[in-house]
Residue frames as a rotation matrix with the C-alpha (Angstrom) as fourth column:
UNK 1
-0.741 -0.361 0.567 -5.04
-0.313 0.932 0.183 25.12
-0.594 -0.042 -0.803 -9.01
UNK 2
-0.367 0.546 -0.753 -6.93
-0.843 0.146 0.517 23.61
0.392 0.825 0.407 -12.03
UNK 3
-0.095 0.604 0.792 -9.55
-0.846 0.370 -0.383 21.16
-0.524 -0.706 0.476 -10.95
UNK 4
-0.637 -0.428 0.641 -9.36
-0.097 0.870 0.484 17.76
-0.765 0.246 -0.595 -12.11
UNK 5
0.434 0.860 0.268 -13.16
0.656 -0.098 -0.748 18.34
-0.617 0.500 -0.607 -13.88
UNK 6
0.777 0.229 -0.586 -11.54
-0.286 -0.702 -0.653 21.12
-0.561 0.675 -0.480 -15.55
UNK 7
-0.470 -0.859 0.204 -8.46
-0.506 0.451 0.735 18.71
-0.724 0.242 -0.646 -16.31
UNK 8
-0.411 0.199 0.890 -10.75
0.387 0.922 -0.028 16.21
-0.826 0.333 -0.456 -18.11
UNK 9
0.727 0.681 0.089 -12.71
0.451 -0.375 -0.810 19.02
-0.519 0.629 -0.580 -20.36
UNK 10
0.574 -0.421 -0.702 -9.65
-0.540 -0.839 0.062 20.23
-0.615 0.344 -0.710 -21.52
UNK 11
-0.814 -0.505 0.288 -8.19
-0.237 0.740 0.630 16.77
-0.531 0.444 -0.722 -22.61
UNK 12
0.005 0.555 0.832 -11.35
0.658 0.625 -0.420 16.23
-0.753 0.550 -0.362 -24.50
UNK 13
0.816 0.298 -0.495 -11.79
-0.162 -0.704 -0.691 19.58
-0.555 0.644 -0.527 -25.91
UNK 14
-0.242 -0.940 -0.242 -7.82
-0.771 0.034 0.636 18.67
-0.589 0.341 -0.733 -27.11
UNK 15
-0.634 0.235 0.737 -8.67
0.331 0.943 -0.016 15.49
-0.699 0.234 -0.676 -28.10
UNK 16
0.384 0.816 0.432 -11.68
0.667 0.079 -0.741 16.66
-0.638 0.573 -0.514 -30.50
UNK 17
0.582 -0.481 -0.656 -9.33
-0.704 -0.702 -0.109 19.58
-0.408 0.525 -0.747 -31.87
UNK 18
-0.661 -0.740 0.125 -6.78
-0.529 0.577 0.622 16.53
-0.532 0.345 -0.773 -33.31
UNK 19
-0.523 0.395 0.755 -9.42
0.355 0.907 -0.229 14.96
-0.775 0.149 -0.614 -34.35
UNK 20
0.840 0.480 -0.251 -11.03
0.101 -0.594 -0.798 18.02
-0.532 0.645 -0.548 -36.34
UNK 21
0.045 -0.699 -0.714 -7.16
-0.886 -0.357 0.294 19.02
-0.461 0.620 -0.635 -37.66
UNK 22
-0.622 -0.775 0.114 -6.68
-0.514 0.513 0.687 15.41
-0.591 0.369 -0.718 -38.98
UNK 23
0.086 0.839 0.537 -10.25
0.769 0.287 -0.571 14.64
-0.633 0.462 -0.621 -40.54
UNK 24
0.776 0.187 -0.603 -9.48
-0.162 -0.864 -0.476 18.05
-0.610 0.467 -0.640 -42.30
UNK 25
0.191 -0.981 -0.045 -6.18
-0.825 -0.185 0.534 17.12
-0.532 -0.065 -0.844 -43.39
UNK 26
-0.425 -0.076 0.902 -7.27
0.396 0.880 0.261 13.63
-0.814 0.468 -0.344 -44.81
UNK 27
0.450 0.892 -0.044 -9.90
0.404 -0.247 -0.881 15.84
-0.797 0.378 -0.472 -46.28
UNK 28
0.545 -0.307 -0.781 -7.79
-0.484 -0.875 0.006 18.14
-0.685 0.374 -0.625 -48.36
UNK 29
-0.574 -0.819 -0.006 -5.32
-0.533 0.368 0.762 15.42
-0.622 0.440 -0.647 -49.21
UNK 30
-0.331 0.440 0.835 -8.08
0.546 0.811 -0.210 13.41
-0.769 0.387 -0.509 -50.63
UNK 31
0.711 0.610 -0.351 -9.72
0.249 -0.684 -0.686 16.63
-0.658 0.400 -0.638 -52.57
UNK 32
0.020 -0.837 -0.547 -6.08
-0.835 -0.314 0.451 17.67
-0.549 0.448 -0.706 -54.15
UNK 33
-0.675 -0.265 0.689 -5.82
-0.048 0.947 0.318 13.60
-0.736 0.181 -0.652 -55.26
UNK 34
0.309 0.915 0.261 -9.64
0.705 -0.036 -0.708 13.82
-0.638 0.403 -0.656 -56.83
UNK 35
0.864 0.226 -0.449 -8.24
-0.230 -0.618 -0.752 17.03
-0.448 0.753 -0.482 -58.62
UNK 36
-0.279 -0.936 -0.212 -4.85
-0.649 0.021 0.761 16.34
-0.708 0.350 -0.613 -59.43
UNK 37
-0.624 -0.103 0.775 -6.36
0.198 0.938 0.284 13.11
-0.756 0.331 -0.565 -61.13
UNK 38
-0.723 0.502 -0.475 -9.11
-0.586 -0.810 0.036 14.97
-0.367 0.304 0.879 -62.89
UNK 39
-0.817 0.565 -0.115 -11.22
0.568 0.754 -0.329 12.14
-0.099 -0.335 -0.937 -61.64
UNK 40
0.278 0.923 -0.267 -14.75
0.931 -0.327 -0.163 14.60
-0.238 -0.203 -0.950 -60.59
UNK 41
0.737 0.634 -0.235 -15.82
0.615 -0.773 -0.158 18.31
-0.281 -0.028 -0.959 -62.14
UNK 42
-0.444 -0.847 -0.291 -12.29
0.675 -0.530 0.513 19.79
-0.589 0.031 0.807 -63.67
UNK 43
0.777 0.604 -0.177 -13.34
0.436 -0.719 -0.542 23.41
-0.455 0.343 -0.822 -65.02
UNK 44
0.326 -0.598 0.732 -10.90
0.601 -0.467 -0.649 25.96
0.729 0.652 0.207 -67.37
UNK 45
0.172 -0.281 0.944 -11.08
-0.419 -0.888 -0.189 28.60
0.892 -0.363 -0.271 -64.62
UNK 46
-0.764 -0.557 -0.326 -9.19
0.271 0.181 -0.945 28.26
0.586 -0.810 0.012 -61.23
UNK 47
-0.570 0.722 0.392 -12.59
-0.720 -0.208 -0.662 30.21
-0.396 -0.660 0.638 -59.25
UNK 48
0.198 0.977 -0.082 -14.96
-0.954 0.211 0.211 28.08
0.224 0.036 0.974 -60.23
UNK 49
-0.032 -0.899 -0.437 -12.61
-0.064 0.438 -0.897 25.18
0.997 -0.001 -0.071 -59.38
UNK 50
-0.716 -0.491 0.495 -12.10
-0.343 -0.369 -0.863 26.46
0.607 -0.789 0.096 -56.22
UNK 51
-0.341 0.791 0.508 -15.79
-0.935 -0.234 -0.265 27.24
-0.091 -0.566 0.820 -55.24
UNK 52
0.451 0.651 -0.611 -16.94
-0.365 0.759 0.539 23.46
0.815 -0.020 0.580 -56.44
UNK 53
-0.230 -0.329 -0.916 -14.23
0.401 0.826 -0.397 22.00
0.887 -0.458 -0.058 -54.55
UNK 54
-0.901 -0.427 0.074 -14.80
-0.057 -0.052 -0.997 23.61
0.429 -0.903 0.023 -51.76
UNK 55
-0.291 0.874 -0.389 -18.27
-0.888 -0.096 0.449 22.94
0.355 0.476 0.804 -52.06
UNK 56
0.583 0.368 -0.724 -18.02
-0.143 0.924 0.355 19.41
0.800 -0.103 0.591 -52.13
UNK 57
-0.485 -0.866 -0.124 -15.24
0.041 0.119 -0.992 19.61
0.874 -0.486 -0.022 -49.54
UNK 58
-0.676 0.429 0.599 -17.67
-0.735 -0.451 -0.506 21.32
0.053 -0.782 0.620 -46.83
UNK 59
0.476 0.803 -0.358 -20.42
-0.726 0.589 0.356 18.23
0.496 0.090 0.863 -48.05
UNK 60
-0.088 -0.435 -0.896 -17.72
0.208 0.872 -0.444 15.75
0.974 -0.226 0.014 -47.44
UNK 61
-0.677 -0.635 0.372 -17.15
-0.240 -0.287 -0.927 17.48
0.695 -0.717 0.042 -44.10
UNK 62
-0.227 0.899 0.375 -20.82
-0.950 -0.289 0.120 17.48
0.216 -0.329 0.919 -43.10
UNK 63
0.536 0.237 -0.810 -21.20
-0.468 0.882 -0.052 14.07
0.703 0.407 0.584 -43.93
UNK 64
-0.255 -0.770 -0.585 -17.99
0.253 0.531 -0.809 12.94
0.933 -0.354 0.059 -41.95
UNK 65
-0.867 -0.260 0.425 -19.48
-0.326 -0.348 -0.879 14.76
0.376 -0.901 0.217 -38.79
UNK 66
0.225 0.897 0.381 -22.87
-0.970 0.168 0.177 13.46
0.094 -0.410 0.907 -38.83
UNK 67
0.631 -0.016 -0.776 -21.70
-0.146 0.980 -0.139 10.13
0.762 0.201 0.616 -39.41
UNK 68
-0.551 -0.819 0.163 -18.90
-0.051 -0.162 -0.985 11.26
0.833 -0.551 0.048 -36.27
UNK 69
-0.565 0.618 0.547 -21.99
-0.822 -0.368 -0.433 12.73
-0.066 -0.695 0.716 -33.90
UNK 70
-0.007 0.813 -0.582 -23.96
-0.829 0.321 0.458 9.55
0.560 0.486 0.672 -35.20
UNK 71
0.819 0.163 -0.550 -21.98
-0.005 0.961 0.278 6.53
0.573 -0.225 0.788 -34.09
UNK 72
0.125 -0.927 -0.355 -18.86
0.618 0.352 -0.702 7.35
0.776 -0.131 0.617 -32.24
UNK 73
-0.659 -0.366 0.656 -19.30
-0.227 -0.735 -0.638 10.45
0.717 -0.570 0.402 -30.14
UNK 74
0.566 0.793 0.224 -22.55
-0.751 0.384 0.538 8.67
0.341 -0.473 0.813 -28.25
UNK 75
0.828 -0.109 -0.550 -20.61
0.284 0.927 0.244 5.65
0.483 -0.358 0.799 -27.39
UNK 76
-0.483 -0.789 0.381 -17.32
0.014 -0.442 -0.897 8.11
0.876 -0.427 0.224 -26.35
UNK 77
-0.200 0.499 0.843 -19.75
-0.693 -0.681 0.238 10.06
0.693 -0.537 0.482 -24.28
UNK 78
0.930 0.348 -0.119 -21.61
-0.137 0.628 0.766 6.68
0.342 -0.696 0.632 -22.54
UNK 79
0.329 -0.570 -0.753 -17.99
0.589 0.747 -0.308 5.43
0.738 -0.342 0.581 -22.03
UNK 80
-0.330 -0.633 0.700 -16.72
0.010 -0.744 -0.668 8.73
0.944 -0.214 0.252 -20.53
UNK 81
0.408 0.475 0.780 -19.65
-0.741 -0.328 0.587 8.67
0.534 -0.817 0.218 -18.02
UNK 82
0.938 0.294 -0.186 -19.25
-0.084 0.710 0.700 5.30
0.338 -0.640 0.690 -16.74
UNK 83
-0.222 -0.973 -0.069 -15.48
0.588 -0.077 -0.805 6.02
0.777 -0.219 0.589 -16.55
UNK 84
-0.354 0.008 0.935 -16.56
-0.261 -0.961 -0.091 9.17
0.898 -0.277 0.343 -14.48
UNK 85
0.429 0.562 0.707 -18.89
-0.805 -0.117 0.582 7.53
0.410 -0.819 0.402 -12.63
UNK 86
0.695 -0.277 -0.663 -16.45
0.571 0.773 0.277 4.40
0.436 -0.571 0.695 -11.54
UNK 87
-0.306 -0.621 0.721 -13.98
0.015 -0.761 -0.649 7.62
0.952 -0.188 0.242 -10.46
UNK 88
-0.243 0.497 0.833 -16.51
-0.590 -0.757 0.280 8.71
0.770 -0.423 0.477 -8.51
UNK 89
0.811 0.080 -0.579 -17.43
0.208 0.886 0.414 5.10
0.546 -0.457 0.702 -7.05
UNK 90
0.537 -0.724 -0.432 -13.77
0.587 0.689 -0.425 4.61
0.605 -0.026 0.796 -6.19
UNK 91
-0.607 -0.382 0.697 -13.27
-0.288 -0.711 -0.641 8.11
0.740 -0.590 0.322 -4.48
UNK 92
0.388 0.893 0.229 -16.32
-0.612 0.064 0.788 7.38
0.689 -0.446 0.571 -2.13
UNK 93
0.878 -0.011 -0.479 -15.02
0.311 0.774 0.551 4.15
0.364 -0.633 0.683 -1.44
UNK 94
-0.347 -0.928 0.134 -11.59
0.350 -0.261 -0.900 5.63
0.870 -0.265 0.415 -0.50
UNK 95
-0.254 0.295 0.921 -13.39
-0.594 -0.799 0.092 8.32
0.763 -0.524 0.378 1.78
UNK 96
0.674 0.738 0.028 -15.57
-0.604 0.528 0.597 5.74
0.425 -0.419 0.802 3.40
UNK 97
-0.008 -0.834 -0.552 -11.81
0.809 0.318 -0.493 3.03
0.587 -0.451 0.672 4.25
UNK 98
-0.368 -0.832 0.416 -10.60
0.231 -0.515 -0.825 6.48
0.901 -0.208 0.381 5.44
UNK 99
-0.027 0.619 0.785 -13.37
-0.939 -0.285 0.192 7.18
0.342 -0.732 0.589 7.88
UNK 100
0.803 0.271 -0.531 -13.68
-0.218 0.963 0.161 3.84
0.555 -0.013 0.832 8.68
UNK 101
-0.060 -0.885 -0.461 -9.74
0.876 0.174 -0.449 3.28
0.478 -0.431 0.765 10.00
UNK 102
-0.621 -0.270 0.736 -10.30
-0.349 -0.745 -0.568 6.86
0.702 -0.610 0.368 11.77
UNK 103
0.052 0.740 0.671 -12.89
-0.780 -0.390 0.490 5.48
0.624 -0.548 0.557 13.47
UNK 104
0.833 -0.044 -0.551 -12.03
0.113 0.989 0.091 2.14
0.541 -0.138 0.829 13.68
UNK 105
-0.317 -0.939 -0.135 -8.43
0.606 -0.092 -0.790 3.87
0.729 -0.332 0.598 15.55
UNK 106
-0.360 0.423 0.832 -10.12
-0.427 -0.867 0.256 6.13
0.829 -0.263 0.493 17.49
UNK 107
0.627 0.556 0.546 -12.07
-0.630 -0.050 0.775 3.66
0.458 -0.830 0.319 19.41
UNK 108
0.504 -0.370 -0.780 -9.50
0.572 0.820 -0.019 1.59
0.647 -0.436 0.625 19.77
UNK 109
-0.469 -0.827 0.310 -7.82
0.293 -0.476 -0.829 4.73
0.834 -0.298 0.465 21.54
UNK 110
-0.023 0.877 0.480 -10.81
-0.776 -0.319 0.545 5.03
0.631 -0.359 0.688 23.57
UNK 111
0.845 0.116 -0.522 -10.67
0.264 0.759 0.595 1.53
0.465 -0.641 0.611 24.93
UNK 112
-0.279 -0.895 -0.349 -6.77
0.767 0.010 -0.641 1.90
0.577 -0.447 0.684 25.70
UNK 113
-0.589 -0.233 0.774 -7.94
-0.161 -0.905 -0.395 5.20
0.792 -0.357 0.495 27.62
UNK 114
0.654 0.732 0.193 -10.80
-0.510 0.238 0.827 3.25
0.559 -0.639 0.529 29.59
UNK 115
0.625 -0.432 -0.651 -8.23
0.465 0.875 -0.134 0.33
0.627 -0.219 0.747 30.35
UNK 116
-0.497 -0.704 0.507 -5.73
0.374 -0.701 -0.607 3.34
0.783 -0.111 0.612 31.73
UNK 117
-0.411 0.408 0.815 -8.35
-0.799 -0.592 -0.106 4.82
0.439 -0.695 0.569 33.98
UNK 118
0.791 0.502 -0.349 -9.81
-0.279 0.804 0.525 1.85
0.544 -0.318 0.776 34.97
UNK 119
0.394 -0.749 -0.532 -6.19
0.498 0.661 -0.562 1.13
0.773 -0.044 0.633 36.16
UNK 120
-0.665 -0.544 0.512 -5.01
0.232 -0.802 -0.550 4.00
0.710 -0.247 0.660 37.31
UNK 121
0.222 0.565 0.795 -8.71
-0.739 -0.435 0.515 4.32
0.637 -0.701 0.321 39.92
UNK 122
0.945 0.116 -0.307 -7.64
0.056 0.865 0.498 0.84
0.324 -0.488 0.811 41.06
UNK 123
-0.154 -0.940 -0.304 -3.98
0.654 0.134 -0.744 2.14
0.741 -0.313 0.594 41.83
UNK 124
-0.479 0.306 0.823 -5.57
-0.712 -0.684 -0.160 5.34
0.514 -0.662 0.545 43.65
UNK 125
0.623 0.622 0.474 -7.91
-0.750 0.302 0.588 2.84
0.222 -0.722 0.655 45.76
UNK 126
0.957 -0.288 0.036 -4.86
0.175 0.672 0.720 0.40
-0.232 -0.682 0.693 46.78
UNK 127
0.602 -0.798 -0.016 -1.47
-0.708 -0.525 -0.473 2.25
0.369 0.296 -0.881 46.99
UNK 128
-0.002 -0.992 0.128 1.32
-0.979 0.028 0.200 0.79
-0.202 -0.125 -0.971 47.09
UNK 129
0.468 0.336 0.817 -0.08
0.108 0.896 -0.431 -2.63
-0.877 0.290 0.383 45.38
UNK 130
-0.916 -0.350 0.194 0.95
0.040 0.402 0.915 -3.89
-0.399 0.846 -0.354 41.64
UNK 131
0.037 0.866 -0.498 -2.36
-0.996 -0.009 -0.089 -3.33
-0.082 0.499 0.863 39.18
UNK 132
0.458 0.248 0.853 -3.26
-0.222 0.962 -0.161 -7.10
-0.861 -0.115 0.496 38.17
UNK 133
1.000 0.020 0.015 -3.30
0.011 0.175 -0.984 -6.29
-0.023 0.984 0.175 34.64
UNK 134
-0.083 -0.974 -0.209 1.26
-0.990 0.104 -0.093 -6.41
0.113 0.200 -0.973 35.34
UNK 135
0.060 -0.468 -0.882 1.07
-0.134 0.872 -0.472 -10.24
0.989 0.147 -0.011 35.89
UNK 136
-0.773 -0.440 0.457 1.47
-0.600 0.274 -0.751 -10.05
0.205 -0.855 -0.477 39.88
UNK 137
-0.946 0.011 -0.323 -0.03
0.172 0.864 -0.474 -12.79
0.274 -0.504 -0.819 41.93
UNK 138
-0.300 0.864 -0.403 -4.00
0.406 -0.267 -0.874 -12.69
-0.863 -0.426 -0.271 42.67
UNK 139
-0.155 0.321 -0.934 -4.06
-0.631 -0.760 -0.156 -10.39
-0.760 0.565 0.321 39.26
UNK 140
0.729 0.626 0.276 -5.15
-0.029 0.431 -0.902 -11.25
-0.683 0.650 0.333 35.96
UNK 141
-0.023 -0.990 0.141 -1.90
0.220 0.133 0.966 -12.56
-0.975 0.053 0.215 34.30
UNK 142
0.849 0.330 0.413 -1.80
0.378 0.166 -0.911 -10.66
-0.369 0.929 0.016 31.01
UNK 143
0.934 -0.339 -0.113 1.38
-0.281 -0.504 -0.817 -9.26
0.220 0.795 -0.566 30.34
UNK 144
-0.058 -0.909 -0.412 4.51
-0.941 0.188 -0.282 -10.13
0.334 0.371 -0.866 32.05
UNK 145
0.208 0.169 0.963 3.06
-0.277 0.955 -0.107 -13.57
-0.938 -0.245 0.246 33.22
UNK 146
0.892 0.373 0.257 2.58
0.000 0.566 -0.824 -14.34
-0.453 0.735 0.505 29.58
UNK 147
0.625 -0.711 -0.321 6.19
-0.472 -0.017 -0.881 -13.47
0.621 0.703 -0.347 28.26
UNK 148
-0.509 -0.660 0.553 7.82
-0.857 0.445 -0.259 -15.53
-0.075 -0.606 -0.792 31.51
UNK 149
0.740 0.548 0.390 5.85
-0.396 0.824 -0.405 -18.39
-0.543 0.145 0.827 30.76
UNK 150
0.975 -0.167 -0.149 7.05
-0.092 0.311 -0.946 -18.19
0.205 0.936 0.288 27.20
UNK 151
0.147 -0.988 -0.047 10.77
-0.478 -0.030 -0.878 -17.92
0.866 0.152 -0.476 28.38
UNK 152
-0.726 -0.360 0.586 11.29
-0.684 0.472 -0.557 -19.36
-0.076 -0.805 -0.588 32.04
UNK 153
-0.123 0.707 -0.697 9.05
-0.012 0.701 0.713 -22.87
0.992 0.096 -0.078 31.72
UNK 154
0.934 0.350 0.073 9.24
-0.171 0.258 0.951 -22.69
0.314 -0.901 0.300 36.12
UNK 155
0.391 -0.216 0.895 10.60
-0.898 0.124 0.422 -23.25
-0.202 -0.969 -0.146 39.26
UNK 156
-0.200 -0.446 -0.872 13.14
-0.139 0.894 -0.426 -26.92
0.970 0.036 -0.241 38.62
UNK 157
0.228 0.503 0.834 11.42
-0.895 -0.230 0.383 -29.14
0.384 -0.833 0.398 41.41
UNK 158
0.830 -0.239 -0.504 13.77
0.111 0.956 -0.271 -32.08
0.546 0.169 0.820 41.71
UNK 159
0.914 -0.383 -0.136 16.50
0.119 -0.067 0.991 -32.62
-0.389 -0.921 -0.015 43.95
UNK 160
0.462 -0.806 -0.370 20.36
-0.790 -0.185 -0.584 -31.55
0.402 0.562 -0.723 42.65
UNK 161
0.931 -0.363 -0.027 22.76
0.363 0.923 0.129 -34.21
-0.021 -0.130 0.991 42.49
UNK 162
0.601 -0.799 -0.018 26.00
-0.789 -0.590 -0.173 -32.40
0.128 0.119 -0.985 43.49
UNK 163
0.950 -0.284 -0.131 28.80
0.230 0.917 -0.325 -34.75
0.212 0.278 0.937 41.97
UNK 164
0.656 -0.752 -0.068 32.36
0.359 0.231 0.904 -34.49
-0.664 -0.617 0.422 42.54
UNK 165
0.632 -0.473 -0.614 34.58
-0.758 -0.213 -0.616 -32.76
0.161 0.855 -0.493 39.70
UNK 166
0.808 -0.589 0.001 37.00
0.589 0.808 -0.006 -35.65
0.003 0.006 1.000 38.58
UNK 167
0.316 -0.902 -0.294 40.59
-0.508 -0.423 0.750 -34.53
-0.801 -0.088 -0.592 39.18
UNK 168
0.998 -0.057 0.015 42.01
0.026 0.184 -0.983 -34.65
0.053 0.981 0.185 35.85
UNK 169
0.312 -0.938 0.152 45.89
0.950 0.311 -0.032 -34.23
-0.017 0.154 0.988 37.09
UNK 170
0.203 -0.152 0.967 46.22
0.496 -0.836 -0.236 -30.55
0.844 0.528 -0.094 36.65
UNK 171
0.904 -0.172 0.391 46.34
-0.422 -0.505 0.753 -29.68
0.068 -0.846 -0.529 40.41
UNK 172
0.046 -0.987 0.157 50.03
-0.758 -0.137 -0.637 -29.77
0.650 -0.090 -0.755 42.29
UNK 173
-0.482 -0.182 0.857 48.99
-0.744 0.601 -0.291 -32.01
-0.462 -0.778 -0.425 45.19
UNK 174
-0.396 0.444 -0.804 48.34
-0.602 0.536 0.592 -35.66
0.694 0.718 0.055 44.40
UNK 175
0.143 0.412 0.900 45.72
-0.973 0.222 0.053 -37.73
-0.178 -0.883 0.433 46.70
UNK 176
-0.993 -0.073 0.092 45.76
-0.048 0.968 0.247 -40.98
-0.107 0.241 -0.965 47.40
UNK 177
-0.534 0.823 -0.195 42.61
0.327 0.414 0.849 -43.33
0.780 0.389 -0.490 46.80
UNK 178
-0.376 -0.004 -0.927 41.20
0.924 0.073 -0.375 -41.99
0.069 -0.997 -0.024 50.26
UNK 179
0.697 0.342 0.630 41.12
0.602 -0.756 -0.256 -38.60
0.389 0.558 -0.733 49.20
UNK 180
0.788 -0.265 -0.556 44.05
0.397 -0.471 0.788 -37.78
-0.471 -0.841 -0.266 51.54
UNK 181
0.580 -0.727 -0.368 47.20
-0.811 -0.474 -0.342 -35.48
0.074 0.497 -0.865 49.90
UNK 182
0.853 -0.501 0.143 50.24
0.491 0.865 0.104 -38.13
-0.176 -0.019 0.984 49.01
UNK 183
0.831 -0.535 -0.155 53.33
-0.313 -0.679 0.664 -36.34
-0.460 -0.503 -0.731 50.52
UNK 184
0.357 -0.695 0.624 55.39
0.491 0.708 0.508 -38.92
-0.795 0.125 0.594 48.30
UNK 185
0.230 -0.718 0.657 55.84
0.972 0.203 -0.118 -36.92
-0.048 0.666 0.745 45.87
UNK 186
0.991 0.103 0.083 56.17
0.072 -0.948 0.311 -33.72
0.111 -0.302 -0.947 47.14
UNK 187
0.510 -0.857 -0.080 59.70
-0.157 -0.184 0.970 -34.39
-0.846 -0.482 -0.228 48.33
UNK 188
-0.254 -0.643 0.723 60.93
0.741 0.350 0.572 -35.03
-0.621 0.681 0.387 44.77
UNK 189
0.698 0.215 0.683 59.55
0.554 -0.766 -0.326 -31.88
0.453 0.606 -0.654 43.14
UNK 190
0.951 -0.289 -0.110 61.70
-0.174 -0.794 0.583 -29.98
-0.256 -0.535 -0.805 45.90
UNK 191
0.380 -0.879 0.289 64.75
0.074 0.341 0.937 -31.66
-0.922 -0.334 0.194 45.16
């Protein structure tokens, strides 16, 4: 598995190889232009030709890298670090959250495991009781006290008013005002 350090030296070392093929490449085209135009140094023979241009070609080249190594690869370089080192910052702080929330879960599994034993010595020292921590009477009302609150508001402490149902006609027997059955018309359904 290639290491991420050896990820980054290889994208630079790429990165400076494009950068050497196309500074060559301007180079040449510019050096062909300079002769083609017979602008600088045109000789009869083709070697002596050759050897100036490449001459001045290798000056140009020099030139173009000190003036590269001068002002541009120093400010790459500063930027790279401080890129490197806000990496580095930003892994830390990752590590540091991550340890943090293990630890920060951990004790919370720690309390829940006191709260459990702490429960569980108080069920061994009164059997056949309710712990408090359920909500029962005398206990400390923290779970189902608190969700029957929220749904049952209590005990309805008023007297019921138990009304009559109005007869609406739908039964067979009809009453008089009394409330007694009215046999009058009973004998005319039979008939």
């Amino acid at each position: 598995m290639v290491q991420p350090s050896q990820r980054s030296e290889t994208n630079e070392a790429e990165i400076r190889l494009m950068g050497l093929i196309l500074s060559q490449s301007a180079l040449v085209g510019l050096a062909i232009g300079i002769f083609d135009a017979g602008i600088w140094l045109v000789n009869d023979t083709e070697l002596v030709n050759g050897l100036t241009y490449a001459m001045g070609a290798f000056a140009v080249q020099g030139l173009a890298y000190y003036f590269f190594k001068m002002f541009f690869e120093h400010n790459m370089q500063e930027r790279a670090r401080a890129a490197d080192m806000e990496r580095q910052r930003q892994t830390r702080y990752r590590g540091m959250q991550t340890e943090f929330d293990n630890r920060r879960s951990e004790m919370e599994l720690r309390m829940q495991e006191a709260q459990m034993e702490a429960e569980l010595r108080w069920m061994e020292a009164n059997p056949g009781k309710m712990p408090p921590s359920w909500g029962i009477q005398g206990g400390q009302p923290q779970f189902a006290s608190q969700f029957d609150s929220m749904f049952n508001p209590g005990i309805p402490m008023h007297e019921a008013q138990i009304q009559q149902p109005i007869n609406l006609g739908a039964g067979d027997d009809k009453k008089k005002a009394d409330g007694t059955p009215d046999k009058r018309f009973k004998k005319k359904k039979e008939e």
